[in-house]
C-alpha positions as a printed NumPy array, in Angstrom:
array([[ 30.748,  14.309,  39.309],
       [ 27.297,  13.624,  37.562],
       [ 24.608,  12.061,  39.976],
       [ 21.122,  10.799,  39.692],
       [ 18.541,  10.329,  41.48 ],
       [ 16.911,   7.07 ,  43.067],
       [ 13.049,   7.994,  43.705],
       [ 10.14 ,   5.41 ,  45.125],
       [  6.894,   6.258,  46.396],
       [  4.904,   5.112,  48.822],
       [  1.281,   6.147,  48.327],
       [ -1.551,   5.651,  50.666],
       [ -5.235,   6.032,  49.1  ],
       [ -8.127,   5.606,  51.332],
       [-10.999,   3.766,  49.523],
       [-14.476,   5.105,  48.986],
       [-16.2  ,   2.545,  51.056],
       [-19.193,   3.353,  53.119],
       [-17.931,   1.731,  56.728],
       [-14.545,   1.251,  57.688],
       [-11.881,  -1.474,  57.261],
       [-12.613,  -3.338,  60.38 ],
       [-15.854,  -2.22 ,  61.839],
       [-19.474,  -0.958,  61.039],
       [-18.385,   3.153,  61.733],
       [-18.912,   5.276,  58.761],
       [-15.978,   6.53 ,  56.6  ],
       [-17.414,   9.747,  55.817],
       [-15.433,  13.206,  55.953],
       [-15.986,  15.789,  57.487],
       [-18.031,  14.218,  60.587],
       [-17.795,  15.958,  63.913],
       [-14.587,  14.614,  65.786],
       [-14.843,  11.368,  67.669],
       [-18.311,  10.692,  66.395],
       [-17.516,   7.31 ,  63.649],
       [-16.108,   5.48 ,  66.202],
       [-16.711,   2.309,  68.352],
       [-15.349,  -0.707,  70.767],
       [-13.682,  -2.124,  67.832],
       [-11.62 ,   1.376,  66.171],
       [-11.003,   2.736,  69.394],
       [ -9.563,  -0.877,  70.64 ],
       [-11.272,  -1.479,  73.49 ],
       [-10.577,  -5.096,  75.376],
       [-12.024,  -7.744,  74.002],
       [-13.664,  -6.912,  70.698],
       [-12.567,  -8.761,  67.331],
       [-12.352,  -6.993,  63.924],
       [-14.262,  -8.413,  60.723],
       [-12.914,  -8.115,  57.629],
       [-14.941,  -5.34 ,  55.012],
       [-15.097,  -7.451,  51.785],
       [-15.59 ,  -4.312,  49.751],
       [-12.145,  -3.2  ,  50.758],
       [-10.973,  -6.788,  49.617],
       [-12.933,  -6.284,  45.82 ],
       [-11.446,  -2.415,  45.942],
       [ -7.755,  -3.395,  46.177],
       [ -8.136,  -6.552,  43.734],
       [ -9.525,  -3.964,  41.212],
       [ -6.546,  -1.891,  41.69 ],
       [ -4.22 ,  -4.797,  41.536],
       [ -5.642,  -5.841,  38.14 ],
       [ -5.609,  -2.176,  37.171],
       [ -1.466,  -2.052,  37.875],
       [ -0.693,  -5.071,  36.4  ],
       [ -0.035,  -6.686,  39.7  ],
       [ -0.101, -10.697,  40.334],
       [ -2.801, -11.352,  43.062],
       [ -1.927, -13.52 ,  46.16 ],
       [ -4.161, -16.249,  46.539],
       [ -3.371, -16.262,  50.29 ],
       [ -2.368, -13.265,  52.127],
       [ -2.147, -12.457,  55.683],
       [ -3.182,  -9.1  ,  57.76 ],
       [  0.009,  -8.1  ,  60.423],
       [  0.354,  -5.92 ,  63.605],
       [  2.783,  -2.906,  62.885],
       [  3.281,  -2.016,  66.6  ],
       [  4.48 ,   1.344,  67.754],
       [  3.313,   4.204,  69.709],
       [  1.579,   7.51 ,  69.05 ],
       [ -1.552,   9.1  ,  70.145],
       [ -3.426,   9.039,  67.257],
       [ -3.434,   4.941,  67.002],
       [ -5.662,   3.703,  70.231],
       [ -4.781,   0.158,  69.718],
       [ -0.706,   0.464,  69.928],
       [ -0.828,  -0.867,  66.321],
       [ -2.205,  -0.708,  63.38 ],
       [ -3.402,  -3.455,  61.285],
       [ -1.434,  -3.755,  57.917],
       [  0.087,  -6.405,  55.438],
       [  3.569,  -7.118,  55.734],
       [  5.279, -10.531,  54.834],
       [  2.103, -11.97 ,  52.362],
       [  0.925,  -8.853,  50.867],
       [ -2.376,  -9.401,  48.505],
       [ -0.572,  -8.327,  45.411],
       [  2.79 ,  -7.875,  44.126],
       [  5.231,  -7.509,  41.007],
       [  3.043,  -4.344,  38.977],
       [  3.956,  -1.893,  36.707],
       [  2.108,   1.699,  34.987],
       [  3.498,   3.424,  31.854],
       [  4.097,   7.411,  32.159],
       [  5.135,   9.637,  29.511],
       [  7.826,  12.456,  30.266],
       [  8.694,  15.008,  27.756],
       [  7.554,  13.204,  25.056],
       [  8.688,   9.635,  26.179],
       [  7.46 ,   6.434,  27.724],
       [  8.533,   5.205,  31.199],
       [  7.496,   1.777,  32.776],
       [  7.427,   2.486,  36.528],
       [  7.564,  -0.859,  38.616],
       [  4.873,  -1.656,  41.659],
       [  6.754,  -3.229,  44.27 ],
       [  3.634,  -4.785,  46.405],
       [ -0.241,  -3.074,  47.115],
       [ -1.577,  -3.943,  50.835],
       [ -4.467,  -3.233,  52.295],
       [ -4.002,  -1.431,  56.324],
       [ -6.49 ,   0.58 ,  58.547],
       [ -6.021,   4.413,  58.526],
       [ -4.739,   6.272,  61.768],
       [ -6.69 ,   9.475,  63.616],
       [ -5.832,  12.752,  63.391],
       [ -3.924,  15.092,  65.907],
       [ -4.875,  18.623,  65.827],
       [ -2.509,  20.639,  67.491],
       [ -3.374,  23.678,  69.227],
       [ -1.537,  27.039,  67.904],
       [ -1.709,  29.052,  71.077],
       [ -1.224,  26.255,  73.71 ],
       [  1.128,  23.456,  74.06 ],
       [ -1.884,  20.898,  73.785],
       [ -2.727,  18.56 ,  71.243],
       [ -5.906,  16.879,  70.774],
       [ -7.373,  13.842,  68.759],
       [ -9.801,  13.011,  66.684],
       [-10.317,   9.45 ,  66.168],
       [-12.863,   9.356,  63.325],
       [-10.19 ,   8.672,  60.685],
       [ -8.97 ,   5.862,  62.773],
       [ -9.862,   2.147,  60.728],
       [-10.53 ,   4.099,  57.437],
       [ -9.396,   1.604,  54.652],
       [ -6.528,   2.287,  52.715],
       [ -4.409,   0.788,  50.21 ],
       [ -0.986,   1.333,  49.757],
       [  1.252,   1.301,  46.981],
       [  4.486,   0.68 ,  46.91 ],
       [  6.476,   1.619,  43.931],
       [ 10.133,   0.21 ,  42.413],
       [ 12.778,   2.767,  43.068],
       [ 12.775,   3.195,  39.174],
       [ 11.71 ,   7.145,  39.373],
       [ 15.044,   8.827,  38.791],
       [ 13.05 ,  12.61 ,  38.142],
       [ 10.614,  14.953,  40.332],
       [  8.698,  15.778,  37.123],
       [  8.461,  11.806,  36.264],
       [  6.908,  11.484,  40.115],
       [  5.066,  13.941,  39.747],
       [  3.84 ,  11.727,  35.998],
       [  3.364,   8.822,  38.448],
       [  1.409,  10.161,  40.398],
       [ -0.853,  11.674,  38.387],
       [ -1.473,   8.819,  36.48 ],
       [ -1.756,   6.333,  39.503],
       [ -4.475,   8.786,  40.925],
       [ -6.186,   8.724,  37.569],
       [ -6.622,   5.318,  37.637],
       [ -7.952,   5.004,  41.185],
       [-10.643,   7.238,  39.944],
       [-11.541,   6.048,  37.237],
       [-11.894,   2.794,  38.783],
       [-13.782,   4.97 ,  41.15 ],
       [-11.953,   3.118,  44.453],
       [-10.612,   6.799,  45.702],
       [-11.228,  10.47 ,  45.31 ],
       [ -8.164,  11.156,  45.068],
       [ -8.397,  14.201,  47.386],
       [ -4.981,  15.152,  48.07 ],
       [ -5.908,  18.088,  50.2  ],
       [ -8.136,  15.971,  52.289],
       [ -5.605,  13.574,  52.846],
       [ -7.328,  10.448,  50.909],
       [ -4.182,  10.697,  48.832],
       [ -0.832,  10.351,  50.262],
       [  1.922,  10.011,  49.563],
       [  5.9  ,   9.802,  50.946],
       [  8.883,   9.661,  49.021],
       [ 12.292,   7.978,  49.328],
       [ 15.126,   9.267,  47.336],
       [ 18.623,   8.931,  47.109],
       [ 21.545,  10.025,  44.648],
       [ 24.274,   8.333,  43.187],
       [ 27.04 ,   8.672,  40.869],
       [ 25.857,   8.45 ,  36.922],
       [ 26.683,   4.893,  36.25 ],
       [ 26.228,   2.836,  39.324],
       [ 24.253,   0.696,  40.65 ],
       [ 24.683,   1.023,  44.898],
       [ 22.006,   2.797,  45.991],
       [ 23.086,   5.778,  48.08 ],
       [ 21.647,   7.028,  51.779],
       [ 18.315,   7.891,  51.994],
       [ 15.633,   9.735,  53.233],
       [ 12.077,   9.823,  53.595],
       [  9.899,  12.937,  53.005],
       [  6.801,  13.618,  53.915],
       [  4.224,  16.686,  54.51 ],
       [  3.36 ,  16.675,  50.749],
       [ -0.045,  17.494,  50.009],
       [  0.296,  18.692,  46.37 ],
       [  1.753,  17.221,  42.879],
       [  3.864,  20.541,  43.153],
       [  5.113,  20.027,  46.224],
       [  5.946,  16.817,  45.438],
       [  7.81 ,  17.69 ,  42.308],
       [  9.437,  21.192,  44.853],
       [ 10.387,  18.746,  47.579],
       [ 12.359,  16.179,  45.902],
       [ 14.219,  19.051,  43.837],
       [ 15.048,  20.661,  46.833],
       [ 16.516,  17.106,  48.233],
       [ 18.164,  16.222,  45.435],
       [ 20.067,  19.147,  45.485],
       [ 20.275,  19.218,  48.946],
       [ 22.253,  15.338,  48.847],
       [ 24.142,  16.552,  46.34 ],
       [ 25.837,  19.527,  48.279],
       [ 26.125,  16.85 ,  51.123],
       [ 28.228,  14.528,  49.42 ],
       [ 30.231,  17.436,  47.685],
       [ 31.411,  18.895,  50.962],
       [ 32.567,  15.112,  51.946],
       [ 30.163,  15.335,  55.05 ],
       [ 27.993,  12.225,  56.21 ],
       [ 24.082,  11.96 ,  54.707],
       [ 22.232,  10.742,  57.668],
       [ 19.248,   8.117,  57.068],
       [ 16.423,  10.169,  57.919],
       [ 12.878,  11.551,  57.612],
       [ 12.446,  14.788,  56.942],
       [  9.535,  17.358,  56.259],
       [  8.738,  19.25 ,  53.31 ],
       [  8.367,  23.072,  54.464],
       [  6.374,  24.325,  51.68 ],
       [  6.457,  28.111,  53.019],
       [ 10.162,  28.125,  53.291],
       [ 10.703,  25.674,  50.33 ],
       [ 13.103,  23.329,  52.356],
       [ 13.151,  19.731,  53.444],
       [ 14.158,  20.035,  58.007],
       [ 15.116,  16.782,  59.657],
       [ 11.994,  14.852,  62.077],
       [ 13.38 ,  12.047,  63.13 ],
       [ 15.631,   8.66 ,  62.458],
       [ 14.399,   6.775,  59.575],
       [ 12.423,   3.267,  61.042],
       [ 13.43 ,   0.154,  59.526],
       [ 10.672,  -2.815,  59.45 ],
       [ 12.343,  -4.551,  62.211],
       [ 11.98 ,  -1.349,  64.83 ],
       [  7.831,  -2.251,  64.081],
       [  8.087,  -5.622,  65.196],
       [  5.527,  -7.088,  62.635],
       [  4.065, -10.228,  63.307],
       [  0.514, -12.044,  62.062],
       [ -2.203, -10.437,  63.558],
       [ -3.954, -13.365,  65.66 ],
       [ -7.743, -12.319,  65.198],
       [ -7.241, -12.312,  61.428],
       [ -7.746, -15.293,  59.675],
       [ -5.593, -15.498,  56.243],
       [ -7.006, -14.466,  53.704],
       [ -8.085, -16.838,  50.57 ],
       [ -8.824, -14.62 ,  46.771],
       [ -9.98 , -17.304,  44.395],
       [ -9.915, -17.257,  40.69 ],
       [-13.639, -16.681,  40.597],
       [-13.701, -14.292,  42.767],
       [-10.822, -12.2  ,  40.836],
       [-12.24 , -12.923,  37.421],
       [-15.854, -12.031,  38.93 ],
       [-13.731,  -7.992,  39.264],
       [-11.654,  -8.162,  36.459],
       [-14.974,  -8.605,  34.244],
       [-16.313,  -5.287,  35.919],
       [-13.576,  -3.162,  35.415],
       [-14.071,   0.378,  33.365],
       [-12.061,   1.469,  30.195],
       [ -9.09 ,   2.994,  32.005],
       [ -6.931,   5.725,  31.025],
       [ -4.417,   4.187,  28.865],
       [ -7.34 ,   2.866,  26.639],
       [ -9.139,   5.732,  26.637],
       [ -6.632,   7.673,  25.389],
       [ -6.058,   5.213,  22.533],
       [ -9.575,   5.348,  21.899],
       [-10.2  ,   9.508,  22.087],
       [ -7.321,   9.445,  18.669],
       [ -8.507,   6.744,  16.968],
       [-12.094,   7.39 ,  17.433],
       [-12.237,  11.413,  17.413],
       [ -9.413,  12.332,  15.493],
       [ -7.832,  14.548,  18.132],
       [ -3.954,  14.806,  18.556],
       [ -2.637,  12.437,  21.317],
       [ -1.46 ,  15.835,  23.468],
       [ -5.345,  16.582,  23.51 ],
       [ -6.627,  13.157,  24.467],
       [ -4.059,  13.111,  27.253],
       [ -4.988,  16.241,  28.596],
       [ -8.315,  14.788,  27.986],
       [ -8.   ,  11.638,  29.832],
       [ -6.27 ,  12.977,  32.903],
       [ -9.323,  12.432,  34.81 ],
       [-12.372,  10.786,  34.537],
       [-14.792,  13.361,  34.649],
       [-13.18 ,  15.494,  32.504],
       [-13.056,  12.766,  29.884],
       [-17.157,  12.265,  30.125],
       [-17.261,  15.59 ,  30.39 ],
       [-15.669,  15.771,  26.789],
       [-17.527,  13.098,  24.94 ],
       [-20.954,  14.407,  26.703],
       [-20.219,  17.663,  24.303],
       [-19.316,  15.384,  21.311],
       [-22.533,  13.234,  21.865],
       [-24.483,  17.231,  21.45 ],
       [-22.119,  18.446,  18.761],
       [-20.249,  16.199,  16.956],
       [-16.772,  18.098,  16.026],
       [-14.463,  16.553,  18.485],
       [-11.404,  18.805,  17.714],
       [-14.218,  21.675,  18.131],
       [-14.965,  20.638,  21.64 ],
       [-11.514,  19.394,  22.45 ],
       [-10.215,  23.257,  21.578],
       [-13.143,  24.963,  24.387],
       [-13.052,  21.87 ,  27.008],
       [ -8.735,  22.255,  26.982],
       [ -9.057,  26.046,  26.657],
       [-12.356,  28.076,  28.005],
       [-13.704,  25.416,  30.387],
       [-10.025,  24.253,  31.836],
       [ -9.183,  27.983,  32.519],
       [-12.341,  28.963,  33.888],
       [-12.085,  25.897,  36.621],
       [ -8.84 ,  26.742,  37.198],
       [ -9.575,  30.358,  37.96 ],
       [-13.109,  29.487,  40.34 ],
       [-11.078,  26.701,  41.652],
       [-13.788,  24.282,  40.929],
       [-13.462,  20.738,  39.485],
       [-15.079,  19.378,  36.131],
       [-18.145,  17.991,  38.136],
       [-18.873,  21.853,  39.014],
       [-18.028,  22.982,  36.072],
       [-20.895,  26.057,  35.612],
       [-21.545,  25.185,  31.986],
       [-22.43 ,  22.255,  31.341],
       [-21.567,  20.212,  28.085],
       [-24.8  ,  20.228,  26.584],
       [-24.65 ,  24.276,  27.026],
       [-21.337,  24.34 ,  25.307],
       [-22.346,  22.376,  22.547],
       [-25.433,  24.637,  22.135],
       [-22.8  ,  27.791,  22.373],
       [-20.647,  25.68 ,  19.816],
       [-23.91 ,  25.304,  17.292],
       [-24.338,  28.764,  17.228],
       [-20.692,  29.807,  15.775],
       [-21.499,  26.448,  13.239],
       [-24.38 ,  27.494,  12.295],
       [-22.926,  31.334,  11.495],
       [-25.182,  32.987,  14.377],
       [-22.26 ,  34.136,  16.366],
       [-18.362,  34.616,  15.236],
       [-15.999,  32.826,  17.45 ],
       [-15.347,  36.172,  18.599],
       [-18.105,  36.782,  19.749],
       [-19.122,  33.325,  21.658],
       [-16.367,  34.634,  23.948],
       [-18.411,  37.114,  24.993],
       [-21.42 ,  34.903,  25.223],
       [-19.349,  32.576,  27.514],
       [-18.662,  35.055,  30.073],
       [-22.157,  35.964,  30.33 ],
       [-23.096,  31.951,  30.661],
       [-20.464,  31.835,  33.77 ],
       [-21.907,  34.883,  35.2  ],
       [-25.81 ,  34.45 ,  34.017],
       [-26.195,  30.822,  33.683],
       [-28.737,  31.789,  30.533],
       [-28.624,  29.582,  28.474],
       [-26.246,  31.35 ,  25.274],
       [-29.025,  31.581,  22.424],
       [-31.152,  33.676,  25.159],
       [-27.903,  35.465,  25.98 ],
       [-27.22 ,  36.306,  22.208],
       [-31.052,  37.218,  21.438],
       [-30.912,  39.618,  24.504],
       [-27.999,  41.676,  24.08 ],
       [-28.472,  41.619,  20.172],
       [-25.228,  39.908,  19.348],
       [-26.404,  37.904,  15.648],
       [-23.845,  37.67 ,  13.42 ],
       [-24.06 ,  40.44 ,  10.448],
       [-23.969,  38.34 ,   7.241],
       [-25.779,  40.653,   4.847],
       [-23.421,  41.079,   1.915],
       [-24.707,  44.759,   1.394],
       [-24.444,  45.627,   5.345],
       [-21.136,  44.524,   5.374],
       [-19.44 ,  45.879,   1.733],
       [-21.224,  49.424,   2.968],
       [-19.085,  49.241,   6.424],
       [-16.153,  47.961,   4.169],
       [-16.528,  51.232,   1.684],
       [-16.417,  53.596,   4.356],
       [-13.588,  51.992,   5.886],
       [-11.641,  52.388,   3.117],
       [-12.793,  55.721,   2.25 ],
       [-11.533,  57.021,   5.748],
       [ -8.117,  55.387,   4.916],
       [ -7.273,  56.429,   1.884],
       [ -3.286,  56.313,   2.602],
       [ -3.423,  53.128,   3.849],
       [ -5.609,  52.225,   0.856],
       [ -2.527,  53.391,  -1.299],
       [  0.662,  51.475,   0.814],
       [ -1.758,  48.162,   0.676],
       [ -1.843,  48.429,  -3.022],
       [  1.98 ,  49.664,  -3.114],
       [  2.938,  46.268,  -1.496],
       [  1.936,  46.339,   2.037],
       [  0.027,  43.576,   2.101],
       [ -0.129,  43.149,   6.3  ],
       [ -2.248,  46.246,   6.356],
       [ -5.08 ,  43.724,   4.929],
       [ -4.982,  42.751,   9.132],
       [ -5.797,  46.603,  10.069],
       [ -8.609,  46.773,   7.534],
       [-10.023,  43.393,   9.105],
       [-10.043,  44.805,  12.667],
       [-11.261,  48.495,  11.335],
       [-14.534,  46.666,   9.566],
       [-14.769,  44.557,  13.211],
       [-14.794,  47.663,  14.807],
       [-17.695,  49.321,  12.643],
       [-20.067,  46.034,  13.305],
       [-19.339,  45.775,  16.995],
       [-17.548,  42.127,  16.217],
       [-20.851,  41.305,  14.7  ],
       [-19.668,  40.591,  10.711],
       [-19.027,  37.326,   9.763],
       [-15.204,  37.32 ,   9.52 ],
       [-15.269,  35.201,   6.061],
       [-17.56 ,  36.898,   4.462],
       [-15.252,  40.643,   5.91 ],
       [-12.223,  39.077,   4.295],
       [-13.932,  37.609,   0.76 ],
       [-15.383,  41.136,   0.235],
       [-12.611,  43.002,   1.613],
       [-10.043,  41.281,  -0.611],
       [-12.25 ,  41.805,  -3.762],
       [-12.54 ,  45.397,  -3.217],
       [ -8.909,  46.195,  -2.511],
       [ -8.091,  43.987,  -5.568]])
């Protein structure tokens, strides 16, 4: 029997605000444990929480971002259950009134389009952190994270692929940063996410048992953990056993999903309105006031890069995958204007040399105004492409700027005529039999002659002017 899957995601992002959702404490990373906290986090007796309108404009932005309708009344709820990480004995979420509901994004999947529904985003207060000792049987916590905002995200179980969550994904934390509402740090945790998936015979539409999986700090294990699952169902169902509704944890080392516990149900949190909330009211003002601030986002951006630039829609999306990256791109274009130029180094040179240092775009050790002046020199006939290679290596490991680099190490382009037909002759004249087969009909030899003249000028001769002369000569 043919099954499918039956994917949603639940993603939690935790907001760039300065102070938390509730309280004055900061929301920076990284602090010393237990030192951004206070009565109203740690939920001592008697103190109130108040409301961080930036958290309100931050989720409104997102909503409008998604597509979502906004709730002009929604209410804050207790989730109550017990762990050591959440002082209070609940957390403060959204449950029944969410603020907005009823979204969609687009993704594109080998070469198609996908609309991916958005079930509800909510705005609820962040939990601590447990760090568990590896040598004792001790656990201790750190509370700092404890009333950081996040939003969460709640998609339509209308993901039926890993590689179209791992599309999702990608694009929803593109958006968040663009909007520039989330880092979109999975490693640091400010984006989560948990998956729910199912499978289901190819034509149906009863949704099968599921299970909830979580541990997933990367896209890739994302994308690994719901393969494995899928698969894992699958063999389930085959061998006529029982799938249990569960959660389970993604083992990245071992590459399997292992059971945690029972999967909760909304009743077994025993929601109700939290009573030192009051509702809150989003008026049209207030909505249109955010929806008039909003950036170009990556959809339109995208649109724009191939109308504006030229460049083939696999380049702008590559392009557009992040904000920075896409300023990064038109920073270069502003200082050398030959998009398809700069689209070629940013999605080839730069992207692998980040990749390699592990770095992101911001850190990027050549700048764009360096690369455009590295990409004026090969314009301008200075350099070969060949050799700005070389020049680029020495930028990542100099930072020189490359027209010092080049004068230094003496690496102008030879475009003499008579230099380069005197390098040709004795090229030629040292391979005489291969002079002969060319002219006999081997025509491909006319690559080895190319490469022999390269040789003899170091990679210095301009390669147009080595093949015009080099093609009159043989002819």
């Amino acid at each position: 029997m043919d099954y499918e899957a039956v994917i949603g995601l639940e993603v939690h992002a935790q907001l760039l605000t300065k102070t938390k959702i509730f309280c004055s404490c900061s929301s920076e990373f990284g602090a010393a444990p237990n030192t951004h906290t206070c009565p109203v986090c740690l939920g001592m007796p008697g103190v109130l929480p108040v409301l961080n309108r930036k958290v309100v404009d931050y989720t409104i932005r997102m909503a409008l971002a998604t597509n979502c309708t906004i709730a002009r009344e929604s209410r804050f709820a207790r989730k109550n259950y017990f762990y050591p990480d959440l002082p209070k004995g609940y957390q403060i979420s959204q449950y029944e009134l969410p603020i907005a509901e009823h979204g969609h994004i687009f993704i594109e999947v080998n070469g198609g389009r996908r609309r991916i529904g958005i079930t509800r985003i909510h705005m609820e207060e962040d939990a601590g952190k447990l760090i568990h000792d590896p040598n004792r049987p001790v656990s201790a916590v750190d509370f700092n994270r404890t009333g950081v905002p996040l939003i969460e995200i709640v998609s339509e179980p209308d993901i039926r692929t890993p590689e179209e969550a791992g599309a999702y994904l990608r694009k929803l934390r593109a958006i968040l940063q663009y909007l520039e509402i989330c880092d979109g740090n999975m490693e640091e945790g400010s984006f989560r996410c948990d998956a729910n998936v199912s499978v289901r015979p190819v034509g149906t539409d009863t949704f099968g048992t599921r299970t909830e999986l979580k541990n997933m700090n990367s896209f890739k294990h994302v994308e690994n953990a719901l393969t494995y699952e899928i698969e894992r169902q699958k063999e389930v169902i085959e061998d006529d056993r029982e799938l249990v509704q569960e959660t389970r944890l993604w083992d990245p080392d071992t590459g399997v999903t292992v059971s945690m516990r029972g999967k909760e149900e909304a009743h077994d949190y025993r929601y109700f309105p939290d009573p030192d909330l009051l509702p809150l009211v989003v008026d049209e003002a207030w909505i249109e006031e955010i929806r008039s601030t909003l950036p170009e986002l990556p959809d339109d951006r995208r649109a724009r890069f191939v109308e504006a630039y030229g460049i083939p829609l696999y380049d702008a999306q590559v392009l557009t995958s992040s904000r920075p990256l896409a300023d990064y791109f038109e920073a270069c274009v502003e200082h050398f204007p030959e998009p398809k130029t700069v689209s070629n180094w940013v999605m080839g040179s730069i992207l692998a040399t980040l990749k390699t240092q592990n770095k992101t775009v911001e850190e990027s050790p050549v700048s764009p105004e360096r690369l455009a002046e590295l990409l004026r020199l090969i314009d301008s006939g200075v350099i070969s492409g060949k050799i700005a290679k070389t020049v680029f290596d020495e930028m990542l490991s100099s930072g020189k700027p490359p027209e010092a680099i080049v004068q230094e190490k003496g690496l102008v382009q030879v475009t003499d005529a008579e230099a380069i037909t005197e390098v040709i002759n004795q090229v030629l004249s040292d391979h005489a039999k291969e002079v002969s087969d060319y002219k006999a009909g081997k025509t491909k030899l006319f690559g080895f002659f190319v490469g022999q003249v390269m040789k003899g000028t170091r990679g210095k001769a301009n390669p147009k002017m080595v093949n015009e002369i080099l093609k009159n000569l043989l002819e």
